[in-house]
C-alpha positions as CSV (number, residue, x, y, z in Angstrom):
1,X,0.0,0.0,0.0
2,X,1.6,3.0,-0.7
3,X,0.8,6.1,2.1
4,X,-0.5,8.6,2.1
5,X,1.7,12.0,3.1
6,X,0.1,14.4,5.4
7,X,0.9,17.4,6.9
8,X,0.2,18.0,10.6
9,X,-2.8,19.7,11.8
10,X,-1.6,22.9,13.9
11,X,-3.2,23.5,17.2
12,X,-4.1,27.8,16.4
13,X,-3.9,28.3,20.7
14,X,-0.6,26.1,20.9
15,X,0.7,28.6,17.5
16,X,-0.4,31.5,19.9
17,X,1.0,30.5,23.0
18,X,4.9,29.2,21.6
19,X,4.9,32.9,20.0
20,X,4.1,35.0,23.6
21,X,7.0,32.5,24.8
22,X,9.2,33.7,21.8
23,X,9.1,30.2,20.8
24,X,11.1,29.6,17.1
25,X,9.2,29.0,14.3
26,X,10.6,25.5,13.8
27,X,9.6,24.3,17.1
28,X,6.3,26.1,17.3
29,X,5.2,24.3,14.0
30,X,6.0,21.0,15.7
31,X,4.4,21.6,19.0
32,X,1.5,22.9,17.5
33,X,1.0,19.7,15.3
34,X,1.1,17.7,18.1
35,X,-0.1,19.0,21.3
36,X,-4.5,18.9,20.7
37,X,-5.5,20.6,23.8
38,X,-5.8,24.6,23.6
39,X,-5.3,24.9,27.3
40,X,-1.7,23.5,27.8
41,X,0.9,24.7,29.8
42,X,3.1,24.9,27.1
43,X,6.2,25.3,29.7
44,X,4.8,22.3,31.4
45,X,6.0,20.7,27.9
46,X,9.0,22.5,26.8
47,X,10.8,22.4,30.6
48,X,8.9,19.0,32.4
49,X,10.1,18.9,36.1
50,X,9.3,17.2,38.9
51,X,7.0,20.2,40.2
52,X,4.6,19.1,37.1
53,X,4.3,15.8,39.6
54,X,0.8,15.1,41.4
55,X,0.9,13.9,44.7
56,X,0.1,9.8,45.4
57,X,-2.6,10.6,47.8
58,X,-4.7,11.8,44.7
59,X,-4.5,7.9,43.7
60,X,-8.1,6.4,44.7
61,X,-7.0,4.0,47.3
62,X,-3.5,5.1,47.6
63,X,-3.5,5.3,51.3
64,X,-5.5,2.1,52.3
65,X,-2.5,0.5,50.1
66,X,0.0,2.4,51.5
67,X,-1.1,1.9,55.1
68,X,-1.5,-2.2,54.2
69,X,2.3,-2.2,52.9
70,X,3.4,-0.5,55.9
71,X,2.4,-2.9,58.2
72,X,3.4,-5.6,56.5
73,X,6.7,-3.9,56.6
74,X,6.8,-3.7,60.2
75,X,5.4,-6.6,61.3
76,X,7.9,-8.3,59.1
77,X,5.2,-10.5,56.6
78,X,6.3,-11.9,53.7
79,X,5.4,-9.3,50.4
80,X,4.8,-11.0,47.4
81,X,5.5,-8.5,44.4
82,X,3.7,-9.7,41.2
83,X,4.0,-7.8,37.7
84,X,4.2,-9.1,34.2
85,X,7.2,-10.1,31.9
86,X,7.1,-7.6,29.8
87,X,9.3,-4.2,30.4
88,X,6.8,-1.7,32.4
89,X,5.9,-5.4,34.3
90,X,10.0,-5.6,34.7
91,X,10.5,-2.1,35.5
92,X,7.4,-2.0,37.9
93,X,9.3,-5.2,39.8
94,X,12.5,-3.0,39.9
95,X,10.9,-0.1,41.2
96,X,9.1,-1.9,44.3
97,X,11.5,-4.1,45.3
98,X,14.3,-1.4,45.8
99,X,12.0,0.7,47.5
100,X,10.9,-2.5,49.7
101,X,14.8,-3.3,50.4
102,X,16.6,-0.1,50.1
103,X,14.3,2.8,51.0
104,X,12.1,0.7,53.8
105,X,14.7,-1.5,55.1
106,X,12.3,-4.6,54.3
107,X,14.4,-8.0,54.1
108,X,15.1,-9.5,51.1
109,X,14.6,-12.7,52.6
110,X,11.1,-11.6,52.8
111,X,10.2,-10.3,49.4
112,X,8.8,-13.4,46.7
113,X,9.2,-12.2,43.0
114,X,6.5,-13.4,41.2
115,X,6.7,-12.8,37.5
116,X,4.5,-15.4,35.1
117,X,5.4,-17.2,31.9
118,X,4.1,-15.5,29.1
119,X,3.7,-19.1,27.0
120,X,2.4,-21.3,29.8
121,X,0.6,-18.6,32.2
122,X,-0.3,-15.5,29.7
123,X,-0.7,-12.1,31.2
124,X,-1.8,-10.7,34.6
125,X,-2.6,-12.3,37.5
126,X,-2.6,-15.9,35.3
127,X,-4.3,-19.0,36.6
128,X,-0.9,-20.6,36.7
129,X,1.2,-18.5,38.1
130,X,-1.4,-18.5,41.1
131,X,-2.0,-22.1,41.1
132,X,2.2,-22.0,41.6
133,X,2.2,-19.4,44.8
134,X,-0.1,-21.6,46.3
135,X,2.1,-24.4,46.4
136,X,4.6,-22.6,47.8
137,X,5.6,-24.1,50.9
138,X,5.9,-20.8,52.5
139,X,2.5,-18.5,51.2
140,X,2.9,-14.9,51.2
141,X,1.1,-12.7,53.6
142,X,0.3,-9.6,51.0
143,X,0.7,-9.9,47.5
144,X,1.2,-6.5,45.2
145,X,0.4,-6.4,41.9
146,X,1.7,-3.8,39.5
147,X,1.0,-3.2,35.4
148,X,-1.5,-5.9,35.8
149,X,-4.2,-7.5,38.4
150,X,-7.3,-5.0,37.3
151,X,-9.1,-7.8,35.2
152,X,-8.5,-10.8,37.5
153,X,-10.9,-11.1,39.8
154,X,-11.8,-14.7,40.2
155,X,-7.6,-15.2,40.6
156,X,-7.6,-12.4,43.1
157,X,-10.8,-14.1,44.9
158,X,-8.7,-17.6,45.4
159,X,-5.9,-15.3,46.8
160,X,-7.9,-14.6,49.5
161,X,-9.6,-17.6,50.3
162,X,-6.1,-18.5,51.3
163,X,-5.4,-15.6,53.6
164,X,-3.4,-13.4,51.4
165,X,-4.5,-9.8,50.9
166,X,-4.0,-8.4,47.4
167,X,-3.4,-4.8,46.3
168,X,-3.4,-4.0,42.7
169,X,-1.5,-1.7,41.3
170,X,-2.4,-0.8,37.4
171,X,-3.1,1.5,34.4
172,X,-5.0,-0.4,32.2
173,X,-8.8,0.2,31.7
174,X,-11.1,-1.6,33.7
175,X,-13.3,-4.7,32.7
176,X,-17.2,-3.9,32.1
177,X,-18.3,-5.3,35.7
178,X,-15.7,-3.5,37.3
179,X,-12.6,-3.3,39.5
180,X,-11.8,-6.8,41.1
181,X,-13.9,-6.6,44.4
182,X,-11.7,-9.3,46.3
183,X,-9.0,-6.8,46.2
184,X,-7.9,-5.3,49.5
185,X,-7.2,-2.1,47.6
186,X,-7.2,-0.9,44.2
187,X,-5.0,2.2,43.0
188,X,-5.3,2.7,39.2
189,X,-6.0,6.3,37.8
190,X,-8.2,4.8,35.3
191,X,-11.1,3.6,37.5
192,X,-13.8,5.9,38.4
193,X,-13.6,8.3,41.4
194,X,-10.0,8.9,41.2
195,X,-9.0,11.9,41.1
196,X,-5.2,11.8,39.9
197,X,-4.8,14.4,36.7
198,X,-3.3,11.6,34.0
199,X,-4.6,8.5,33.7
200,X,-2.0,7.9,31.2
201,X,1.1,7.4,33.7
202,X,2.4,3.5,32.8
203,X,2.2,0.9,35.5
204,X,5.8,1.4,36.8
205,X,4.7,5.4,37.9
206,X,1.5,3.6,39.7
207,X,3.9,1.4,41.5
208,X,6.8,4.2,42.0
209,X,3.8,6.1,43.5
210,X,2.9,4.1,45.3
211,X,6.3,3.3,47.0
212,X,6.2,7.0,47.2
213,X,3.1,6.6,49.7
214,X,4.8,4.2,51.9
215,X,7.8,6.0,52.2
216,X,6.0,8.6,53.6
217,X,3.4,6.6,55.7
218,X,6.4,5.1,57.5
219,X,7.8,8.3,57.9
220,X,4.6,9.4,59.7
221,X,4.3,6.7,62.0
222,X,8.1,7.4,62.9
223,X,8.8,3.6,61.7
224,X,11.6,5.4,59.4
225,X,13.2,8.9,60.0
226,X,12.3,12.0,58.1
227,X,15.4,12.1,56.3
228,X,15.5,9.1,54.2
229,X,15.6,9.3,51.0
230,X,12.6,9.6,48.9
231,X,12.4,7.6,45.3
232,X,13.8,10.3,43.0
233,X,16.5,7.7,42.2
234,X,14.6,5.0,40.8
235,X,12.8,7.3,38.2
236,X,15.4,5.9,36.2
237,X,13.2,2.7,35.9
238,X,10.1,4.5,35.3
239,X,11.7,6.7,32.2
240,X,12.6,3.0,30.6
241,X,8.8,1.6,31.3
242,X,7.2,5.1,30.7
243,X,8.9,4.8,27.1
244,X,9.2,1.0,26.3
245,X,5.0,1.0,27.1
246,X,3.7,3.2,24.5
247,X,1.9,6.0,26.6
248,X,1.5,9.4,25.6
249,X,4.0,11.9,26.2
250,X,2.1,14.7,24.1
251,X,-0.2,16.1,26.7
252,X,1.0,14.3,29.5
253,X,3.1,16.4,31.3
254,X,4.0,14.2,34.1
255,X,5.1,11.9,31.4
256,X,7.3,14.3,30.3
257,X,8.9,14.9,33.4
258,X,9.8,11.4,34.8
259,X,11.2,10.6,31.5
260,X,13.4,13.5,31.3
261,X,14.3,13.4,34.5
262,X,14.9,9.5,34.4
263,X,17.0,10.3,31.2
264,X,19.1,12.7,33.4
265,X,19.5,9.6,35.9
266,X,20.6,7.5,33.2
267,X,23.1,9.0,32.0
268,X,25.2,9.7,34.8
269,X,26.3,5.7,33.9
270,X,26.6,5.2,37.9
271,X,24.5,2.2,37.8
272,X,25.6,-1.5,36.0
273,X,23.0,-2.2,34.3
274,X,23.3,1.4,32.5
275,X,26.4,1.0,31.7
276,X,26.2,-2.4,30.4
277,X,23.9,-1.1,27.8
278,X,26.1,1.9,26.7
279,X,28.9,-1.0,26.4
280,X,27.0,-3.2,23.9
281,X,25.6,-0.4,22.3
282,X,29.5,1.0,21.7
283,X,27.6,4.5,23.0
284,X,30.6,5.6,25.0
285,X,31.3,9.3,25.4
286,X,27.3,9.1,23.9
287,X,24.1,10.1,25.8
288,X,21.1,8.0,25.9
289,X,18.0,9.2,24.7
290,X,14.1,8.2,24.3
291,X,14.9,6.7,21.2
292,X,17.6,4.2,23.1
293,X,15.1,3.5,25.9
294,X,12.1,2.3,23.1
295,X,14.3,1.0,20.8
296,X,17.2,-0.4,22.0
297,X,17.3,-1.1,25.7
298,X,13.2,-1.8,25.4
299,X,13.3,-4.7,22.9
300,X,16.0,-6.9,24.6
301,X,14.0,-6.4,27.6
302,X,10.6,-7.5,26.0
303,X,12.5,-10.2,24.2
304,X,13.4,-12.5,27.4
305,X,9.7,-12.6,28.5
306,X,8.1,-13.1,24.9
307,X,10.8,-15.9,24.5
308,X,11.8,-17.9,27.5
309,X,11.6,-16.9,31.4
310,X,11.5,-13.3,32.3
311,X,13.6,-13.4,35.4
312,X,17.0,-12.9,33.6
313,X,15.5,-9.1,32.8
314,X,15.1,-8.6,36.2
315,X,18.3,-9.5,37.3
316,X,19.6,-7.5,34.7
317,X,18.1,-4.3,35.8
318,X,19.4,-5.3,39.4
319,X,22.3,-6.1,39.3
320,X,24.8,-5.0,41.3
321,X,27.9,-5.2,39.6
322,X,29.3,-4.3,35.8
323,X,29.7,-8.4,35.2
324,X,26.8,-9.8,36.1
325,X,24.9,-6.8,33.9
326,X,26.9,-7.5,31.4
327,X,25.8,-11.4,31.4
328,X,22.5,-11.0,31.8
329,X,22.2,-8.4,29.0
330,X,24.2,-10.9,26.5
331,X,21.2,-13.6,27.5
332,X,19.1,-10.6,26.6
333,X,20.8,-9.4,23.5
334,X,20.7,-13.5,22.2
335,X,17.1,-13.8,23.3
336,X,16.4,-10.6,20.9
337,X,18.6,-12.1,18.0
338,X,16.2,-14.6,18.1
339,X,12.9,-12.7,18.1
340,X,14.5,-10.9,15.1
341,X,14.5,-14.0,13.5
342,X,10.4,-15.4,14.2
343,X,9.5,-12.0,13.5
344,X,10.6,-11.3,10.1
345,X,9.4,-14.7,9.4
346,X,5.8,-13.8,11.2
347,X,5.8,-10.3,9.4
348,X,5.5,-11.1,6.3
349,X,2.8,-14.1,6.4
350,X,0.9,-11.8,8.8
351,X,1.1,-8.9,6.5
352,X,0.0,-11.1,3.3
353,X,-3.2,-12.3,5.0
354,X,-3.6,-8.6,6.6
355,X,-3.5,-7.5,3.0
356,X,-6.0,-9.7,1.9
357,X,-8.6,-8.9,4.6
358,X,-7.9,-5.0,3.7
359,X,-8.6,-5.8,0.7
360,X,-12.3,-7.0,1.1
361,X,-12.4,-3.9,2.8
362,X,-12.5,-4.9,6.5
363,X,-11.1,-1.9,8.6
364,X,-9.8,-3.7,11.6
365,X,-7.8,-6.7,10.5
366,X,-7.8,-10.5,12.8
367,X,-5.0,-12.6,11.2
368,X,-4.2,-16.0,12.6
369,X,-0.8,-17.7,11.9
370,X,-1.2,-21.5,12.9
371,X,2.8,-21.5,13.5
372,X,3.4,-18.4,15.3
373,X,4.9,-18.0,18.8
374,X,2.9,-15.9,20.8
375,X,5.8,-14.2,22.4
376,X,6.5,-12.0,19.2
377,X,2.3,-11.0,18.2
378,X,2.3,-7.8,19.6
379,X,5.7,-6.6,17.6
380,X,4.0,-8.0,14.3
381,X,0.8,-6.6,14.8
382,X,2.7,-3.1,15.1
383,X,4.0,-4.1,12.0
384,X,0.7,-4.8,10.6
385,X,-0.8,-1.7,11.8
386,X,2.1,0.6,10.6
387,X,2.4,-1.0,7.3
388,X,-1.7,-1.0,6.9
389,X,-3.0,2.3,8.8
390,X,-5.6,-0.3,10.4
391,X,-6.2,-1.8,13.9
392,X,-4.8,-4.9,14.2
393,X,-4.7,-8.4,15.9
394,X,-2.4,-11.1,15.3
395,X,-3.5,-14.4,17.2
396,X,-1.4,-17.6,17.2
397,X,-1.9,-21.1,19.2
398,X,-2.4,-20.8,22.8
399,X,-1.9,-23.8,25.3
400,X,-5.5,-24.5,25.2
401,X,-5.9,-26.3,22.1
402,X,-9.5,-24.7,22.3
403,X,-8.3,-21.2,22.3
404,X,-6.4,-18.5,20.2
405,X,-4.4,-16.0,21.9
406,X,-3.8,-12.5,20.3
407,X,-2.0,-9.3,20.6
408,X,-3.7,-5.9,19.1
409,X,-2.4,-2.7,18.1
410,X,-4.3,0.5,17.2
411,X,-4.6,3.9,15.0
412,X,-5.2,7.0,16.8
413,X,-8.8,6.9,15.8
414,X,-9.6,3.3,17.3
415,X,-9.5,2.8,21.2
416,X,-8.5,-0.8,20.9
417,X,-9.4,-1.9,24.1
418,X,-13.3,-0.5,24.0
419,X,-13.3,-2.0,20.3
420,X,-13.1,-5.1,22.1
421,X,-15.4,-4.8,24.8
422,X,-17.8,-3.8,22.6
423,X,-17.5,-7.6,20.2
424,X,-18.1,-8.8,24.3
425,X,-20.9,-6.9,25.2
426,X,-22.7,-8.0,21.8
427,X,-21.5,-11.8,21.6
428,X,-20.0,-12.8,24.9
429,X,-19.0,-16.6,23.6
430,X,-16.4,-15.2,21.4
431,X,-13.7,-14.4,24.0
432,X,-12.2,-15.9,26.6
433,X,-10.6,-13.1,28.4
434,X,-8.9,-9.9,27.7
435,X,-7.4,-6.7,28.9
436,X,-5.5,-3.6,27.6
437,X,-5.8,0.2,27.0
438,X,-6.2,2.6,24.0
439,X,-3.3,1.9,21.8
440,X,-2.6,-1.8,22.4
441,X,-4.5,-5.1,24.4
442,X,-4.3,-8.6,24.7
443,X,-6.8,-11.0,24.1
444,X,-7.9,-15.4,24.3
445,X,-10.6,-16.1,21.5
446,X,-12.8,-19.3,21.2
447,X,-10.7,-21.1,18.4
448,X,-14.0,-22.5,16.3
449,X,-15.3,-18.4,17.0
450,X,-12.3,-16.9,14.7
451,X,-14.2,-16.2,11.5
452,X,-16.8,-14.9,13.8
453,X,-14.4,-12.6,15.5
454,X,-12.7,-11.4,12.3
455,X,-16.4,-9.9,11.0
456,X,-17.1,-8.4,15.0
457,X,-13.7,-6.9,14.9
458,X,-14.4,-4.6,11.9
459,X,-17.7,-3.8,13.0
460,X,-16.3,-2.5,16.2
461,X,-13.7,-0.3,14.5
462,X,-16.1,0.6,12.2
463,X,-18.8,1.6,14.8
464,X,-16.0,4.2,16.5
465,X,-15.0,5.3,13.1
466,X,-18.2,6.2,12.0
467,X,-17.6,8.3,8.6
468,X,-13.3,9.0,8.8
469,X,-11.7,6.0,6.5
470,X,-8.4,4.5,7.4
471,X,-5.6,3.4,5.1
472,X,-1.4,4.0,6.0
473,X,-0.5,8.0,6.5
474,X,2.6,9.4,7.4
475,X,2.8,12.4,9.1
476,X,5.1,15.7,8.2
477,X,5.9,18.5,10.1
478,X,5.6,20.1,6.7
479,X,8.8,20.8,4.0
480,X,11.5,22.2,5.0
481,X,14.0,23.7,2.5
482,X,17.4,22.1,1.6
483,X,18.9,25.4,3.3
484,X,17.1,24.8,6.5
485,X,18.4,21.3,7.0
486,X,21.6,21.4,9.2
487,X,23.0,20.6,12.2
488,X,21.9,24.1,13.5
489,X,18.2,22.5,13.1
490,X,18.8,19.7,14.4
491,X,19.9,21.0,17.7
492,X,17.2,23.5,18.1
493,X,14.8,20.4,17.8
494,X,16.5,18.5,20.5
495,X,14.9,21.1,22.7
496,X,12.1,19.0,22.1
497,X,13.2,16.0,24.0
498,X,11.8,13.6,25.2
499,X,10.0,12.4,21.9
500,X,7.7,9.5,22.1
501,X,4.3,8.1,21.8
502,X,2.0,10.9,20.3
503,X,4.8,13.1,20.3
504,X,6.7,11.5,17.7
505,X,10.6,13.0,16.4
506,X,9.9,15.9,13.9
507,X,10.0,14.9,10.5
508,X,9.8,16.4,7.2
509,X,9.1,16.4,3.7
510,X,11.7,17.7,1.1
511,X,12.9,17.0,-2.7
512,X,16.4,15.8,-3.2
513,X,18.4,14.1,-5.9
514,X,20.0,10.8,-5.2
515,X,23.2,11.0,-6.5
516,X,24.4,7.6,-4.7
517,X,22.2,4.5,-4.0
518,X,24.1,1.4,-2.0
519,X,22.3,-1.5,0.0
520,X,23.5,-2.1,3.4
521,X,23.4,-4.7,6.6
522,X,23.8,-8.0,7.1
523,X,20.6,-8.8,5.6
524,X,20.7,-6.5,2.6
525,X,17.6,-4.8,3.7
526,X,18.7,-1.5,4.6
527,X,19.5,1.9,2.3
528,X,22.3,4.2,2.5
529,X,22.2,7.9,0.2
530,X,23.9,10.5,-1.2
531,X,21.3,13.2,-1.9
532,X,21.9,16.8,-3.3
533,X,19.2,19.6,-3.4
534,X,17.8,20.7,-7.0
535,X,20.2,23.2,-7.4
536,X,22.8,20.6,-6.3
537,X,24.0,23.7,-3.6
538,X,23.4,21.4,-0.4
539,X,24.4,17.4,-0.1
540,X,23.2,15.3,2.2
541,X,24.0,11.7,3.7
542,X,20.9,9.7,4.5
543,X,19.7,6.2,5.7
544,X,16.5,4.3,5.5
545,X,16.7,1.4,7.6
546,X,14.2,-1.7,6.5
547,X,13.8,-0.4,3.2
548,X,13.8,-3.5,1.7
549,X,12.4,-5.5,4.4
550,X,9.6,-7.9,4.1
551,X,10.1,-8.1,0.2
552,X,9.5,-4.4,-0.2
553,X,11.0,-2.5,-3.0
554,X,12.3,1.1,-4.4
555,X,10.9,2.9,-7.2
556,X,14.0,4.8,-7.8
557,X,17.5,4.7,-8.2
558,X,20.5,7.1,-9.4
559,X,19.7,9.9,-11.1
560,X,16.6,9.9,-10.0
561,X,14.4,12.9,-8.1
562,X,12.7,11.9,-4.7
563,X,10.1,13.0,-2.6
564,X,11.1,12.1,0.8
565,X,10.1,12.1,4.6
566,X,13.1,12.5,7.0
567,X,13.8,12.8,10.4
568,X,17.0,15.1,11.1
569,X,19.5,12.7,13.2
570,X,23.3,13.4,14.3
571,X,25.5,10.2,13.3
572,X,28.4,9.3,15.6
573,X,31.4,7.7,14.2
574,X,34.5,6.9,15.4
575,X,34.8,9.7,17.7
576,X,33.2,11.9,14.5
577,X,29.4,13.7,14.6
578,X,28.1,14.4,11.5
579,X,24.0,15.5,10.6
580,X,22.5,12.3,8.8
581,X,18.5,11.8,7.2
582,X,16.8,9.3,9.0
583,X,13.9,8.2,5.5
584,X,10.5,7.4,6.6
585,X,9.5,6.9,3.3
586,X,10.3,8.0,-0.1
587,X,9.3,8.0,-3.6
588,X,10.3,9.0,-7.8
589,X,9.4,12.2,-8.9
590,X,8.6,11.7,-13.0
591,X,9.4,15.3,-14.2
């Protein structure tokens, strides 16, 4: 399918309020493309601090939690801390447990990490992993959930029938008979009554939150003394969960902040696991940014919990010396060879049947691949969804020979997760279970209820669409001239930082020559340019990365005129900086 290239709608009160600032033109254009409400604090986005930070006691709950943790802490129970595998699961484990041991002076001894397996227990608080804790020789007394729990009722319910309290700690959007009533105490900004300002914050801020709470409940009751240290520190954690989980960091000013400040944290290297990173990465003398956290770091974490068991990413994150970071981040790094691998593979059968289904016109798209590995769906339906400008769910096999198991991805246009409460509300024999938020959600389907589910599917993204059509678009900050595109630019966009989920890195549209074509990498799939301008005053190096991927192919070659979208990028090289073109997409000009 070939996309369609569109500029940016510009928010007229965002336009207004960048100029009273003094605000460049450059980086009022791309504020105002992408921040949509008129009464932002447009300082709030351009200089995020901790200040823009809400207190926890504004968390529904947050105090019945707190208060439960704290006496578990000083009565000395046995905590269990239970989160997903996947990295705001990972990052949410991090984040509690060095608050527990570090900050609260709770036992390790004492603490049970409880992390399920995403191919024999799924997602949340999993029928197997509780059938597993209860086992245990040694039960725990309070269990805390966090990125995950809000769905699980009946789980939660045998919990308790064996004396163990359960908090839940989560983002994602409640169930349709809502939050799981067996629960000791509930803290999610999403559920209704509560009155914290974003109820996009990932799982690992709920839990860091949280924490926070404690901290300060212990401090009341003089169990700890006023001056330990609050949980500044481990923002760290939240800026790689905040990122690596897709939520928004266009409106979301306390988004913003705990991602630049955990960016800040980061880069001072002073922890192993940090360092490890900028080690494999060959990023010395570099600093990270946004783009490291989702796109680097994020993936090797994801790839040990969609692979094998998840507990190696933990002790990554953990570790407490250079060595044993470095080991566990070579599992990591293997585990995400590997994905690599099952997902090209996945990708392109997933996007041939996708193709077919967009075809007959469906506007949200249910593939099933019969050999998939259900550790790698969710990256292939973003593929799907990117390559198609349609919702998307990609199911494979699950364990139950009965069932399907699927991962879905979304447009901006399609809440994914009400898409598929509303196929339950109107046939409740089609699902099994499921759980997400706007942009992304998991799912179990009825196997012999597929076909059905395909057809439900694109009726419930059709029913939010109503009139607007869907079909790939790329989005452009609007053309920039071969004058304006220089290192000066660049820099002035960096401003920007962090970039991320609906605040995507500026890019542009612009015509060029290409004056040098070569393919690149170690599976001939990537692009590497020499462009000049039309007056051949201004040359440029560029790259497009996956050009070629998926049995894609170029319309153009040397000698050839181009229309392309770009990002602006700085290219570090053997101790050597130089501006580079990052292609979205480009295309022949016939003149």
């Amino acid at each position: 399918m070939i996309p369609e290239i569109r500029a940016r709608e510009l928010n007229p009160a965002i336009l207004e309020q960048a100029e009273a600032l003094g605000v460049s033109p450059l980086l009022a254009r791309v504020l105002a493309g992408r921040l949509k409400r008129s009464d932002q604090n447009l300082n709030a986005i351009l200089s995020p601090t901790l200040r823009n930070l809400a207190s926890p006691e504004q968390l529904k709950d947050a105090r019945v939690a707190a208060e439960r943790i704290a006496r578990a802490i000083q009565q000395g129970q046995i905590i269990g801390v239970l989160t997903d595998y996947d990295v705001d699961g990972i990052t949410s484990h991090a984040v509690m447990y060095r608050a527990l041991t570090e900050i609260c002076s709770h036992p390790a001894g004492k603490i049970q990490s409880l992390i399920g397996h995403r191919l024999n227990d799924g997602y949340g608080v999993s029928a197997g992993l509780v059938a597993r804790i209860l086992q245990q020789d040694v039960l725990p007394d309070l269990i805390i959930t966090a990125d995950c729990g809000s769905s699980d009722e009946a789980r939660i319910a045998l919990l308790k029938q064996s004396g163990i309290d359960v908090i839940v700690t989560d983002h994602h959007a409640l169930p349709a008979e809502g939050v799981p009533v067996s629960a000791y105490a509930i803290v999610n900004p999403t559920q209704p009554g509560c009155d914290y300002p974003d109820s996009t914050i990932a799982g690992c801020m709920v839990a860091w939150l949280i924490m926070s709470a404690v901290r300060n409940t212990l401090v009341d009751q003089q169990c700890l003394p006023v001056d330990t240290p609050k949980l500044g520190g481990l923002l760290s954690y939240v800026a790689l969960g905040t990122v690596a989980d897709c939520v928004s960091l266009g409106d979301s000013a306390i988004n913003r902040a705990v991602v630049k400040t955990g960016l800040e944290l980061i880069n001072r290297f002073d922890q192993p696991c940090w360092r490890a990173v900028r080690k494999l990465l060959k990023k010395e003398g570099e600093m990270f940014t946004s783009d490291v956290l989702g796109y680097q770091l994020g993936p090797r974490i994801n790839a040990r919990g969609r692979l094998d068991d998840p507990y190696a990413a933990l002790h990554f994150i953990l570790a407490s010396q250079d060595y044993l970071a470095e080991q566990y981040l070579a599992v990591l790094d293997q585990d995400n060879e590997d994905r690599k691998q099952i997902e090209q593979t996945m990708t392109q059968q997933a996007q041939k049947l996708a193709a077919a289904q967009a075809d007959r016109g469906l506007d949200g798209l249910a593939v099933y691949l019969d050999d998939g590995h259900p550790g790698v769906q969710g990256i292939v339906s973003s593929r799907v969804t990117q390559k198609t400008g349609r919702p998307s769910v990609v199911l494979c096999p699950a364990i139950n020979p009965d069932h399907m198991t699927g991962s879905a991805r979304s447009v901006d246009q399609v809440h994914i997760r009400n898409a598929i409460q509303w196929i339950d509300d109107r046939d409740p024999d089609v699902l099994v279970k499921f759980g997400g938020h706007r942009g992304a959600a998991g799912l179990t389907i009825y196997r012999h209820r597929y076909q059905d589910f395909t057809e439900l599917f694109h009726l419930a993204v059709k029913e939010q669409l109503q009139n607007d059509s869907l079909g790939p678009v790329i989005l452009t900050d609007g053309e920039l001239l071969p004058e304006q595109i220089n290192e000066k630019a660049w820099s002035e966009l960096q401003q920007l930082q962090p970039y991320g989920r609906e605040f995507d890195p500026a890019s542009f549209s612009a015509v060029f020559l290409v004056e040098q074509l070569r393919v690149i990498g170690a599976d001939q799939t990537h692009l590497q340019l020499l462009l000049s301008s039309e007056c051949q005053r201004f040359s440029f190096r560029a790259i497009w990365f996956k050009a070629l991927a998926a049995g894609q192919t170029i319309d153009f070659s040397e000698g050839d005129y181009v229309t392309a979208v770009f990002q602006m990028n700085m290219n570090h090289f053997r101790g050597r900086s130089n501006l580079q073109l990052m292609f979205d997409w480009a295309q022949k000009i016939t003149k």
